[in-house]
C-alpha distance (Angstrom), angle and dihedral (degrees) to the residues before:
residue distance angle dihedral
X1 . . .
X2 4.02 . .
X3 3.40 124.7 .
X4 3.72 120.5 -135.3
X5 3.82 90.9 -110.5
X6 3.91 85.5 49.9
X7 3.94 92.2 50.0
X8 4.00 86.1 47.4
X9 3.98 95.7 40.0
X10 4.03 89.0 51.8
X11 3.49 102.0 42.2
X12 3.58 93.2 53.5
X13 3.93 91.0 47.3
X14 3.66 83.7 59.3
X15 3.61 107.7 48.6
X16 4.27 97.6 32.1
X17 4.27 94.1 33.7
X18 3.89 108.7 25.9
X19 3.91 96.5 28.6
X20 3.42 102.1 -130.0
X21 3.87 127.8 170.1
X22 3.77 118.0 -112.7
X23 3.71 92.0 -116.5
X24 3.92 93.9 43.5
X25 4.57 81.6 56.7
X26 3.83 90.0 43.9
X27 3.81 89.3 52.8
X28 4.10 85.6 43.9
X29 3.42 90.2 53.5
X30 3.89 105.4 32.2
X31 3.90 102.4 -122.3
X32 3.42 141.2 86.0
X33 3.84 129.3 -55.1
X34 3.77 94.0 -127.5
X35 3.80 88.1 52.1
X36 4.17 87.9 52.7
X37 4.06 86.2 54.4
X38 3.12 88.7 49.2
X39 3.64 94.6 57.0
X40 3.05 94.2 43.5
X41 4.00 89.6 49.0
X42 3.81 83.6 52.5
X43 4.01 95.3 44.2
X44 4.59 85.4 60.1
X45 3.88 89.7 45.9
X46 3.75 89.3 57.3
X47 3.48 101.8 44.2
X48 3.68 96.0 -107.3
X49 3.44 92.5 110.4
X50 4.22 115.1 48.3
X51 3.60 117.2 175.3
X52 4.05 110.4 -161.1
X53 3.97 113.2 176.0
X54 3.54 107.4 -157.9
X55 3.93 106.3 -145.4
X56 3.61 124.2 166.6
X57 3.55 87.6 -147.8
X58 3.69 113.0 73.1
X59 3.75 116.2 -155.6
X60 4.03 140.1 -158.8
X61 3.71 103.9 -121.5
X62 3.38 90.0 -173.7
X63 3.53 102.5 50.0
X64 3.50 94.7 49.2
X65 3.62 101.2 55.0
X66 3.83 85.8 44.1
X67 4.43 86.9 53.2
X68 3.88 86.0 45.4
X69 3.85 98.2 49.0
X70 3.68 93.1 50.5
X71 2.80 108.3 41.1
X72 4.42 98.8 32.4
X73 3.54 90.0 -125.4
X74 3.98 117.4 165.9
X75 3.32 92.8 -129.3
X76 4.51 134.3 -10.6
X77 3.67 127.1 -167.8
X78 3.32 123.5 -171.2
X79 3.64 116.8 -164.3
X80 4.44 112.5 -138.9
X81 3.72 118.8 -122.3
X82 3.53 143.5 48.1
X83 4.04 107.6 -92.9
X84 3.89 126.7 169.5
X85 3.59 105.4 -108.7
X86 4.14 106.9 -90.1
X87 4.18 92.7 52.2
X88 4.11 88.2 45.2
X89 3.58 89.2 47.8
X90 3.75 91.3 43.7
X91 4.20 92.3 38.4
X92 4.24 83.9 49.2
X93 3.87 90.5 53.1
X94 3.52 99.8 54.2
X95 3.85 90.4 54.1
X96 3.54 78.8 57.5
X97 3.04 102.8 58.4
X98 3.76 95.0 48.7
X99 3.63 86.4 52.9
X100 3.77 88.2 61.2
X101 3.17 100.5 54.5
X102 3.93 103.2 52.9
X103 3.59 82.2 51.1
X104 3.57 111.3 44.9
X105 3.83 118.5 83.2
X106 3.97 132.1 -176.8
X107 3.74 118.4 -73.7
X108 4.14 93.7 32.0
X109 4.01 129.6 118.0
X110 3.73 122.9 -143.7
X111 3.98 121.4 -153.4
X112 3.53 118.5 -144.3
X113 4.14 140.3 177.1
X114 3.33 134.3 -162.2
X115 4.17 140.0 -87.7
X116 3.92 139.3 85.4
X117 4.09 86.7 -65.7
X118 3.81 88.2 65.9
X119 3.69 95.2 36.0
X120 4.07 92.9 58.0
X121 4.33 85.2 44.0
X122 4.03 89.3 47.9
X123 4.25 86.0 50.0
X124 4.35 95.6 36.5
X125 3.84 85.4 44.4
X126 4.06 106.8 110.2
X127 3.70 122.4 -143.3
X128 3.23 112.3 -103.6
X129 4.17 127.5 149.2
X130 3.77 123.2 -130.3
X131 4.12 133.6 164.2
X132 3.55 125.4 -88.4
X133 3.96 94.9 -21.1
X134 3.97 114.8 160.1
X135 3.60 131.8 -169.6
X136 3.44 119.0 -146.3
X137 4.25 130.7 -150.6
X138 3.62 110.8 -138.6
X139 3.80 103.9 -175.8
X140 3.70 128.9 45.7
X141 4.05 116.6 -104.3
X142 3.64 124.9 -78.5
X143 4.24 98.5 -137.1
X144 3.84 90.2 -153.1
X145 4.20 90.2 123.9
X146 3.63 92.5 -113.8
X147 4.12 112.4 112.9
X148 3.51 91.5 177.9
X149 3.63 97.8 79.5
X150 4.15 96.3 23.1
X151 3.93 120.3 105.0
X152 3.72 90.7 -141.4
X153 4.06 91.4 67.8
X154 4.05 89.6 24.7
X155 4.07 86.8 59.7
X156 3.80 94.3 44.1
X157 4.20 90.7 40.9
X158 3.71 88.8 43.9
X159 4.01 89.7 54.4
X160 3.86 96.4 51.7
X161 3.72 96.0 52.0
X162 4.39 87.3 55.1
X163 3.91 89.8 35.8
X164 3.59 90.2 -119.6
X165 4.06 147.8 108.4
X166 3.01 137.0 -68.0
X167 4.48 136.4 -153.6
X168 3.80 117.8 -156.2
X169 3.87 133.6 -158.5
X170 4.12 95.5 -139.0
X171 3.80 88.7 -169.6
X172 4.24 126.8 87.6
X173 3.62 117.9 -99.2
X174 3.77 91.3 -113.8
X175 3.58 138.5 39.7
X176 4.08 132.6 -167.9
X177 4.14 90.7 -133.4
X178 3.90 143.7 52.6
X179 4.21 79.9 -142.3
X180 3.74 86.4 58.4
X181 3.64 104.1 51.3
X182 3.72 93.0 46.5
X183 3.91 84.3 58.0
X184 3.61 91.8 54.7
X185 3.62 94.2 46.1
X186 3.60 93.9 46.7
X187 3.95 89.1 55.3
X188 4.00 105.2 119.0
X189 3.81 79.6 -132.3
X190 3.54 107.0 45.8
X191 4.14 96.2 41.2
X192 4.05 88.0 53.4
X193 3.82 91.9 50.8
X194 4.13 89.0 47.7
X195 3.85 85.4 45.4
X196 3.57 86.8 58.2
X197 3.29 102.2 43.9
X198 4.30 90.2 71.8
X199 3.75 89.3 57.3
X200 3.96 98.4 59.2
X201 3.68 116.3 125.1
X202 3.83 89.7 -161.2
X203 3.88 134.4 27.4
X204 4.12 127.5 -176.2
X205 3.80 113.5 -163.6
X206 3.69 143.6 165.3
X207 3.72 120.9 -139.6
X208 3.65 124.3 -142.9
X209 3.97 133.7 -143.5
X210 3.66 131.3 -131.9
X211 3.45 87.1 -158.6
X212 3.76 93.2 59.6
X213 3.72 121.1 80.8
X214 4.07 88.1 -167.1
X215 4.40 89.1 64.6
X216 3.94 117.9 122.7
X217 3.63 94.4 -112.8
X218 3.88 93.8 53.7
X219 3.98 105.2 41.7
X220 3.90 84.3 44.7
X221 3.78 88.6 53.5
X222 3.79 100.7 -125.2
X223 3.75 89.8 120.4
X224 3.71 118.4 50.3
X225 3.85 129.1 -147.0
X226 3.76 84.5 -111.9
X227 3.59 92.1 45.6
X228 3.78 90.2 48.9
X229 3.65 95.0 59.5
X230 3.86 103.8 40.5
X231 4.00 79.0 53.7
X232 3.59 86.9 59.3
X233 3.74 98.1 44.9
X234 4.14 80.1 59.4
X235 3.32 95.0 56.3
X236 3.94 103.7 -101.1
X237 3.85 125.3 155.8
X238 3.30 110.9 174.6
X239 3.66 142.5 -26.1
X240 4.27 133.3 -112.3
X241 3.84 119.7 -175.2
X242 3.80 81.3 11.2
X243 4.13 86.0 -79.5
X244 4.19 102.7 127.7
X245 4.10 107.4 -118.6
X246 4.11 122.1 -160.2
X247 3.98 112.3 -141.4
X248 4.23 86.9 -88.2
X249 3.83 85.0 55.6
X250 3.37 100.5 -112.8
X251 3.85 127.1 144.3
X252 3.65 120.3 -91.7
X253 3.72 120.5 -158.5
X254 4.11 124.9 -118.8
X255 3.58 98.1 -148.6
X256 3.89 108.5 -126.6
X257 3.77 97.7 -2.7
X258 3.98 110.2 101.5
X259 4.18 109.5 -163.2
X260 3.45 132.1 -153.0
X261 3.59 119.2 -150.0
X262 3.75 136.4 105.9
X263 4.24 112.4 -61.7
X264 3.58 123.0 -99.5
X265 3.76 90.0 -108.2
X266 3.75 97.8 58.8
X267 4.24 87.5 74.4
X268 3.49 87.5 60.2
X269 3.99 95.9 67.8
X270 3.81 100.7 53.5
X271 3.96 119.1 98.6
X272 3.80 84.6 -132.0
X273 3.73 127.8 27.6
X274 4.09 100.2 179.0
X275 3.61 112.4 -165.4
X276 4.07 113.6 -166.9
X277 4.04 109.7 -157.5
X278 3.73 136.0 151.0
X279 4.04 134.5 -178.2
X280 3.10 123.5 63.7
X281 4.73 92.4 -107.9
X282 4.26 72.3 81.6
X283 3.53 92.2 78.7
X284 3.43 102.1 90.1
X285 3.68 102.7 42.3
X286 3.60 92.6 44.0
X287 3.53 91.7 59.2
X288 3.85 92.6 47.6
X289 3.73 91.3 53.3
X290 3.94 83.3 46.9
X291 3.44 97.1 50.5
X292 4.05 92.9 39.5
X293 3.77 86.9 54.7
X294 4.25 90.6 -115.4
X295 3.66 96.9 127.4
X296 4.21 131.0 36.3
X297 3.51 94.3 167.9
X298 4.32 132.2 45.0
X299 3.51 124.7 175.0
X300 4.05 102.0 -163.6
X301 3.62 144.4 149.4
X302 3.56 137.9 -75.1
X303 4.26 87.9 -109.0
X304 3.84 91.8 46.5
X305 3.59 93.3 49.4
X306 3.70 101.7 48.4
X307 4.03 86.8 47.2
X308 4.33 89.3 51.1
X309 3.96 87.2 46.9
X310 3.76 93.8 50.8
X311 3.98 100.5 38.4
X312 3.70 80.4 49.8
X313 4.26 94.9 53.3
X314 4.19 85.4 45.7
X315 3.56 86.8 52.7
X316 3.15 93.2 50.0
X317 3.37 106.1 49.0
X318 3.50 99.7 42.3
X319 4.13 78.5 65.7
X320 3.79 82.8 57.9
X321 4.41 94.0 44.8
């Protein structure tokens, strides 16, 4: 006859080493399947059972649930370590990328932007082939001869990896003229792909600062010093589809520059809208995507986290003042 430690010992064998259902080890056995789970319950209490997930990517429990709690996010990661910003940014993309893939199921379309967040997710991505999956660009292409960071090439990379499709905005992200934009909108094309793009069920985006000289929009000269700081005289902190954002979330005007990317509003639909930041000159247009209702998701450093916890706790009690 078994001993309990036998019973335990075997009927975790079967689940964890020979994959066997629940109701295929109750049958084995001849009882119940709640009594296997609870076996198998028992087996982990014991130390029988040890689960150890090897991840590259180690992460602050801790600090995410606290990031998720306060500011009721869907989900927050927070990646562990101190990393100058590239290999955090890089780091926080891969965890991305395994996020994606436990949540992304056959018949689903994923929106994406642009930037060296999505180029690090578009490299960490594995291979992996699902049905009728299509990626979607969201903002217009940069022209500055360097794929690695463009949407256009991101979208079609992105679409290889998942063995799917992909839809393109063949247009720049900004124009000189109101008469232009409407063009580009009107484009049989371009309207379908911004159609599409407010029926994803998951987006991945970077978010940019005005703050930071080192942003997409600067370094590829679409925004000027000048433009930078009359930007920041209205009230802008950062930028998200390449559309400027105030602290509240609310659009800010380029004057005379016309973009063409997917509205604000269209990150709102998707069941997850995963933004992938680090550093802590995020802070501020994190919290505007936050606030604007952008983003319910971020997978960020350890720096970028501590800084949205404590802007968060002066916020709050200057409420309290």
């Amino acid at each position: 006859m078994r001993t309990k430690e036998e019973l335990l010992i075997r009927a975790a064998e079967l689940y964890y080493q020979q994959n066997l259902s629940q109701s295929a080890i109750s049958e084995y056995f001849g009882v119940s399947r709640p009594t296997v789970s609870r076996l198998i319950d028992e087996a982990k209490e014991l130390g029988i059972i040890e689960i150890i997930i090897h991840n590259p990517i180690k992460k602050n429990i801790e600090l995410s649930k606290e990031l998720r709690i306060r500011f009721n996010l869907k989900d927050a990661i927070v990646i562990s370590g101190s990393y100058l910003y590239n290999e955090a940014l890089q780091k926080c993309s891969i965890a991305a990328s395994q996020l994606v893939h436990s949540i992304l199921e056959n018949n689903m379309s994923i929106g994406i932007s642009w930037g060296a967040p999505m180029n690090y997710f578009a490299n960490s991505l594995a291979e992996k082939e699902y049905y009728n999956v299509n990626v979607v660009q969201m903002v217009g292409c940069l022209g500055t001869g360097n794929p690695n960071i463009d949407g256009l090439e991101l979208a079609i990379k992105i679409s290889q990896k998942l063995k799917g499709s992909y839809s393109n905005i063949y247009a720049p992200v900004f124009v000189d003229s109101l008469i232009v934009q409407n063009y580009f909108l009107a484009e049989h094309h371009i309207e379908t792909t911004i159609k599409k793009a407010l029926t994803t069920d998951i987006v991945v985006t970077g978010i940019g600062s005005i703050y930071d000289e080192s942003s997409t929009l600067q370094t590829t000269g679409y925004i000027t010093e000048d433009e930078r700081i009359k930007l920041l005289k209205k009230g802008a902190v950062g930028h998200i589809l390449a559309r400027m954002i105030d602290i509240d979330g609310n659009e800010v005007a380029v004057d005379n520059k016309y973009v063409i990317s997917s509205s604000l509003e269209s990150l709102r639909y998707p069941r997850w809208s995963i933004c992938i930041s680090a550093h802590p000159k995020k802070t501020k247009p994190i919290i505007a995507a936050i606030k604007g209702g952008y983003i319910n998701t971020i997978i960020v450093d350890e720096s970028l986290a501590h800084a949205l916890i404590n802007y968060r706790e002066e916020f709050d009690t200057s409420l309290e003042s």
